[in-house]
C-alpha positions as CSV (number, residue, x, y, z in Angstrom):
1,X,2.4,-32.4,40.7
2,X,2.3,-29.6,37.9
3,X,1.2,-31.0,34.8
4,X,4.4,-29.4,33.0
5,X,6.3,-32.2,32.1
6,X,7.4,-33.5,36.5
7,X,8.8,-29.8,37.3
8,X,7.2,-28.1,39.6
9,X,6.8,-24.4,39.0
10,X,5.2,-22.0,36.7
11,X,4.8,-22.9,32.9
12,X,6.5,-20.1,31.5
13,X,5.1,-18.6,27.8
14,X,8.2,-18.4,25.4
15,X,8.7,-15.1,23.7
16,X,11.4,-13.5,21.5
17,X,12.8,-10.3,20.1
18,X,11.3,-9.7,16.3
19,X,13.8,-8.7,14.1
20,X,12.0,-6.0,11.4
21,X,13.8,-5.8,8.0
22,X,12.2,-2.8,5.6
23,X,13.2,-2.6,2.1
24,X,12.6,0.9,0.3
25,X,14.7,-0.2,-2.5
26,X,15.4,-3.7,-4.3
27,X,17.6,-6.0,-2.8
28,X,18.1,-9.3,-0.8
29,X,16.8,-10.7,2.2
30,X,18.4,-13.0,4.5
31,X,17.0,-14.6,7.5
32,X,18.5,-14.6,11.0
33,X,20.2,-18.2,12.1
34,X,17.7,-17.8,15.2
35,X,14.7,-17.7,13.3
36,X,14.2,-21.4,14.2
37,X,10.8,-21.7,12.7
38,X,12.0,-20.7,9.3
39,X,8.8,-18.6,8.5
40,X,8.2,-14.7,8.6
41,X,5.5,-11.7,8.4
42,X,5.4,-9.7,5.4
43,X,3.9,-6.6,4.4
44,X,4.1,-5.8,0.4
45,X,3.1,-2.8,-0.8
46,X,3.6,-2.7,-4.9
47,X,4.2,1.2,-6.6
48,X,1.5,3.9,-7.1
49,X,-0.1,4.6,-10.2
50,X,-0.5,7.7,-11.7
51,X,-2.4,10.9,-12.2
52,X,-4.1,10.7,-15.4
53,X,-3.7,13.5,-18.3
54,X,-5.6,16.6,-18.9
55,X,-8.7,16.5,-16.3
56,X,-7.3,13.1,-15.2
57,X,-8.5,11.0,-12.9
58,X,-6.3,10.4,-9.7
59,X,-4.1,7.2,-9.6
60,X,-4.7,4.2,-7.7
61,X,-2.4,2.9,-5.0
62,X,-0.1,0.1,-5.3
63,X,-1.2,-3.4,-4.4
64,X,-1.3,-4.5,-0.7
65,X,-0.8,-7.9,0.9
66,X,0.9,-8.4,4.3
67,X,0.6,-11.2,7.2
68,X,0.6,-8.9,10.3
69,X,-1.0,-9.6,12.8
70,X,-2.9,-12.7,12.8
71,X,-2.5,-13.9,9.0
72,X,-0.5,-16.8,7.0
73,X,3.0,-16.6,7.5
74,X,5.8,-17.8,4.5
75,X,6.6,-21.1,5.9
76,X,9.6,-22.6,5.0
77,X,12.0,-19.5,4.0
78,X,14.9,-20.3,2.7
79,X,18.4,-19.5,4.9
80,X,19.9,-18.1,1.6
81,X,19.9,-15.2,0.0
82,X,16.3,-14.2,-1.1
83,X,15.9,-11.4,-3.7
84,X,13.2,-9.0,-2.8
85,X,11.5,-6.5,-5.2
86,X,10.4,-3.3,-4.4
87,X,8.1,-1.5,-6.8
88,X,8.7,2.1,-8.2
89,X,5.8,4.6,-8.3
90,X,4.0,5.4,-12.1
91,X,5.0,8.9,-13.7
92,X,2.2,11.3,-15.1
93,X,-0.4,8.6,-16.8
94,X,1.6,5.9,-16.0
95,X,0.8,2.0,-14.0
96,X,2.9,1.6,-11.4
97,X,5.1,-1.5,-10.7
98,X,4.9,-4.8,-8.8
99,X,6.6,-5.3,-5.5
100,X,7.3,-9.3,-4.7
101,X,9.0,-11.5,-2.4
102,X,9.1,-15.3,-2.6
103,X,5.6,-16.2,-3.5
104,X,3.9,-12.9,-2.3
105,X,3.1,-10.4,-5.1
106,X,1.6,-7.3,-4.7
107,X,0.3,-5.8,-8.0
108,X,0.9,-2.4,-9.4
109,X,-1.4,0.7,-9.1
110,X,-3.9,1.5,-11.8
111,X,-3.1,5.0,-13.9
112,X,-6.0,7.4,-13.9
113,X,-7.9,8.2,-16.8
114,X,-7.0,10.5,-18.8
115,X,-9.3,13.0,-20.9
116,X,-12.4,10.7,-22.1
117,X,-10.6,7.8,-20.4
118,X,-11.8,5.1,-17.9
119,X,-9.5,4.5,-15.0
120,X,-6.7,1.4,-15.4
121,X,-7.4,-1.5,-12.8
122,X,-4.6,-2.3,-11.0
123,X,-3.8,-3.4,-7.3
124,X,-6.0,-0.3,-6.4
125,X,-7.8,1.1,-9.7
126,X,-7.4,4.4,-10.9
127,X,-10.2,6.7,-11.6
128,X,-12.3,7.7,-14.1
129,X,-11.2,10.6,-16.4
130,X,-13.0,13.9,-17.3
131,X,-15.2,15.0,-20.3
132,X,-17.3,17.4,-21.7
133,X,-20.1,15.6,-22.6
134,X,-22.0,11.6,-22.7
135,X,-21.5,9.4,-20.1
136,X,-19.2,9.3,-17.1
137,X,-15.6,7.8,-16.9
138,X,-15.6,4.3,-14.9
139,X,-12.5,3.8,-12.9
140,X,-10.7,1.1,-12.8
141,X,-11.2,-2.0,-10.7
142,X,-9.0,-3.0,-7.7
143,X,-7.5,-6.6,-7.2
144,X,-9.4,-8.8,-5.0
145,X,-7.2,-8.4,-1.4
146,X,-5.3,-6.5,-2.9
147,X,-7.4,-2.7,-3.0
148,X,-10.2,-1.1,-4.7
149,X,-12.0,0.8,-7.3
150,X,-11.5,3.8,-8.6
151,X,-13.9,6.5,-8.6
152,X,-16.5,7.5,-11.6
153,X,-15.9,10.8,-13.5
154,X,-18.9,13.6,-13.3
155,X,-19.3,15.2,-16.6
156,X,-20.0,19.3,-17.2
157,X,-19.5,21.2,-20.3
158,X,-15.8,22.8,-19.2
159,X,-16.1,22.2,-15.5
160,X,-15.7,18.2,-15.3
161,X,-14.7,16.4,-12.4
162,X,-12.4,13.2,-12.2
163,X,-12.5,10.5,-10.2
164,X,-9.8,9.7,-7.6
165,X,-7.5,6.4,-7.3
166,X,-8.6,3.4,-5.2
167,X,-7.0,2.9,-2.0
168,X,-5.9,-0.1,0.3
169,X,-8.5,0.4,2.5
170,X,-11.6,2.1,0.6
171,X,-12.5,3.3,-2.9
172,X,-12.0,6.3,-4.4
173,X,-14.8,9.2,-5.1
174,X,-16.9,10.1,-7.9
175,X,-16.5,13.3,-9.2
176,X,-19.4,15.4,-8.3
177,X,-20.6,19.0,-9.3
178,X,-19.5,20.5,-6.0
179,X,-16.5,21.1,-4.5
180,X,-13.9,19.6,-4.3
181,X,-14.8,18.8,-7.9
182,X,-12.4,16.0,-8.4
183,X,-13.2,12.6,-6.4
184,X,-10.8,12.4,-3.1
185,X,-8.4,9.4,-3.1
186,X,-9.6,6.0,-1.3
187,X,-8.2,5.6,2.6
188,X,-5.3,3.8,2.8
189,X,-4.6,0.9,5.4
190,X,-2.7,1.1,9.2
191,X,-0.4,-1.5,10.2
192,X,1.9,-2.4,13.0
193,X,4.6,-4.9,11.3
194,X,7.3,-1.9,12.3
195,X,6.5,-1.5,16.1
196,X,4.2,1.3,15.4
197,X,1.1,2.3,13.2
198,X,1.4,3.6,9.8
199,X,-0.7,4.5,7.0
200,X,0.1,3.2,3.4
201,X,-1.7,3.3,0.3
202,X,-3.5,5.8,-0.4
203,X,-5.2,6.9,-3.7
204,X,-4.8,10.0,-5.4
205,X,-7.1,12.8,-6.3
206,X,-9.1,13.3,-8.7
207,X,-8.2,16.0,-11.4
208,X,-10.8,19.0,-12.6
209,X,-11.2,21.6,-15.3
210,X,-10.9,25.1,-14.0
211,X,-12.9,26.5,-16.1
212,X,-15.5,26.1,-14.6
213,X,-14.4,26.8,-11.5
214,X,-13.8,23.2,-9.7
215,X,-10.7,22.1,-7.9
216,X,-9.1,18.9,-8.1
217,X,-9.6,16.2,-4.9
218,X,-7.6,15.6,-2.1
219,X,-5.5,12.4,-1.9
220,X,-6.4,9.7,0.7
221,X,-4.8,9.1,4.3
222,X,-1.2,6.9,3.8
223,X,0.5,8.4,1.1
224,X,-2.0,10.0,-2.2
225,X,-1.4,12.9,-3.6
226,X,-3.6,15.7,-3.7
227,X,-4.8,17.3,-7.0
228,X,-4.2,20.9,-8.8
229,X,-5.7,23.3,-6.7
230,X,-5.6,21.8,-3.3
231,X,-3.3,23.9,-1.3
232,X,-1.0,24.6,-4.5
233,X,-1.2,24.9,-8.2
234,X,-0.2,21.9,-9.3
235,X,-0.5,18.5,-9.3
236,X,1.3,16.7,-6.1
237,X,2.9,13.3,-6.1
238,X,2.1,10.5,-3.8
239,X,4.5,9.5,-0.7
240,X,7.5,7.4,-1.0
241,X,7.4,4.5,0.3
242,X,3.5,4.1,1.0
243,X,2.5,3.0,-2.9
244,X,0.5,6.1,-2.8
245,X,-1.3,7.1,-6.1
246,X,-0.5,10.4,-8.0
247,X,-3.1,12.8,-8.5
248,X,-5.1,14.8,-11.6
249,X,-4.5,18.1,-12.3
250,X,-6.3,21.2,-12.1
251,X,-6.7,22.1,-15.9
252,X,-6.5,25.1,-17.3
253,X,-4.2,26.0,-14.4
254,X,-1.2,23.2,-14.5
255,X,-1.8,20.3,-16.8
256,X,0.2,18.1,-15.9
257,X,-0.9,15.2,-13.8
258,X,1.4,14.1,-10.3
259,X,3.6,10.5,-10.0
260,X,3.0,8.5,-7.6
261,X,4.9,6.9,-4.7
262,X,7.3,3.9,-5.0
263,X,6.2,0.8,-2.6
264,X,8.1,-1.3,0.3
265,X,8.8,-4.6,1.4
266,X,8.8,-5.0,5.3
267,X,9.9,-8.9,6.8
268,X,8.8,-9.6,10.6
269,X,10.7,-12.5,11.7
270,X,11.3,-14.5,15.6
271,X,14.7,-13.6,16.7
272,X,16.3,-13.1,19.6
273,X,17.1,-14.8,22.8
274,X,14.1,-16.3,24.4
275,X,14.5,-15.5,28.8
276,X,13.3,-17.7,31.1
277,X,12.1,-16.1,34.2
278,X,10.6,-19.1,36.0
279,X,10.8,-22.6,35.5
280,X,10.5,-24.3,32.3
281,X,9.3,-28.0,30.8
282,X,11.6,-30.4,29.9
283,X,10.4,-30.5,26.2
284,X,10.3,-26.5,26.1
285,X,14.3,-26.7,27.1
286,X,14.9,-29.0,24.9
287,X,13.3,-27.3,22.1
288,X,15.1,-23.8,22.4
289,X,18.3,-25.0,23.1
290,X,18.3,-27.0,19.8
291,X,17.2,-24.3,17.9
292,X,19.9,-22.1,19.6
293,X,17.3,-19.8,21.2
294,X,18.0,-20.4,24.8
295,X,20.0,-18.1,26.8
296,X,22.2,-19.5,30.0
């Protein structure tokens, strides 16, 4: 006899239908009746921040903190109405905003420096602004599973280099006497909670002092924004959506430094009607139909 409970036949493997809820704006979640386990995935991704002024530093991205695949769940969600937050992108030299549902907070994205200025830590820290002379610009630290650093300033007399913004899934450059002369924005992070792979949270380029010749950096993968000087003029402004951090400008050219993007909030939750092919156990039946999950 089987060992499935006294039915002979094959021990069928329950599976369901996810249900995938993405919030690009503020609002409320509620879950499906059918989510009988009462927990979900998450992936929060908090707002961009960004560019830094003058030979700025590029921002850092937006905090990010998800579940899928493989991580902790939220256990225990609530069938009411849940309020979910999603956080808006920095302006010019501006942090960014948290993004948050339930107990899951993502943190906002560090500014860059501005001229003289360290980067701002954040969920990703922004990097290191420009100067003439002394010491380089630090950039600012990322939050521990959250993101990274920013990248360190290099310094020339009229032909500085900023550092670019921290992203999800590396930290951003140093500014260096080459070219590009602004740091490139840290990588940002793949994921799959959506049915298909996308790159959020990237940093955003490091800013630079034409004078001397240099061009800003390029933003990272998922989202940054690339600096003054890379493919236009001016400063460019990170991705909706992605938490992507806004980028320094080219100075001398356009001054002014890029936003950066807002962030989401994507739920991943077991829903659906579970199909049984074969022959099931008695306490598998059981189960499903209870929860309302089993399908005649």
């Amino acid at each position: 006899m089987a060992g499935n409970g006294g039915i002979i036949g094959v021990a069928n493997d329950p599976s369901a239908e996810a249900k995938v809820t993405t919030f690009t704006a503020s609002g409320c979640f509620t879950q499906s009746p059918a989510n009988g386990p009462a927990e979900i995935d998450y992936l929060v991704i908090a707002g961009g921040g960004g560019g830094g002024t003058c030979r700025g530093g590029g921002g850092g991205a937006g905090g990010y903190r998800t579940s899928f695949p493989g991580g902790t769940k939220l256990t225990s969600v609530p069938y009411s109405s849940t309020p979910v937050v999603v956080g808006a992108g920095g302006g010019g030299n501006a942090c960014g905003n948290d993004s948050s549902i339930l107990s899951i907070t993502a943190c906002a994205g560090g500014k860059g420096g501005g001229w003289n200025g360290s980067g701002t830590s954040g969920g990703s820290g922004g990097g290191g602004g420009g100067r003439d002379t002394g010491g380089p610009e630090s950039g600012g630290s990322g939050t521990a599973c959250q993101g990274n650093s920013g990248g360190n300033s290099w310094i020339g007399y009229q032909n500085s280099g900023a550092g670019g913004g921290g992203g999800a899934g590396g930290g951003g450059s140093n500014g260096q006497p080459g070219q590009p002369r602004g740091g490139t924005g840290g990588s940002g992070s793949a994921n799959s909670i959506t049915g298909c792979s996308v790159t959020r949270g990237g940093g955003g380029g490091g800013g630079t002092d034409a004078r001397g010749g240099g061009y800003a950096g390029a933003g990272g993968p998922g989202g940054g924004a690339d600096g003054g000087g890379v493919g236009t003029p001016c400063s460019q402004v990170g991705q909706v959506n992605t938490g992507g951090g806004g980028s320094g400008p080219q100075w001398g050219v356009a001054n002014s430094p890029g936003a950066a993007g807002s962030g989401i909030v994507v739920v991943r939750e077991p829903c659906g009607t579970f199909l049984a092919p074969g022959v099931w156990n008695m306490a598998s039946v059981y189960s499903y139909v209870k929860a309302g999950n089993w399908s005649n």
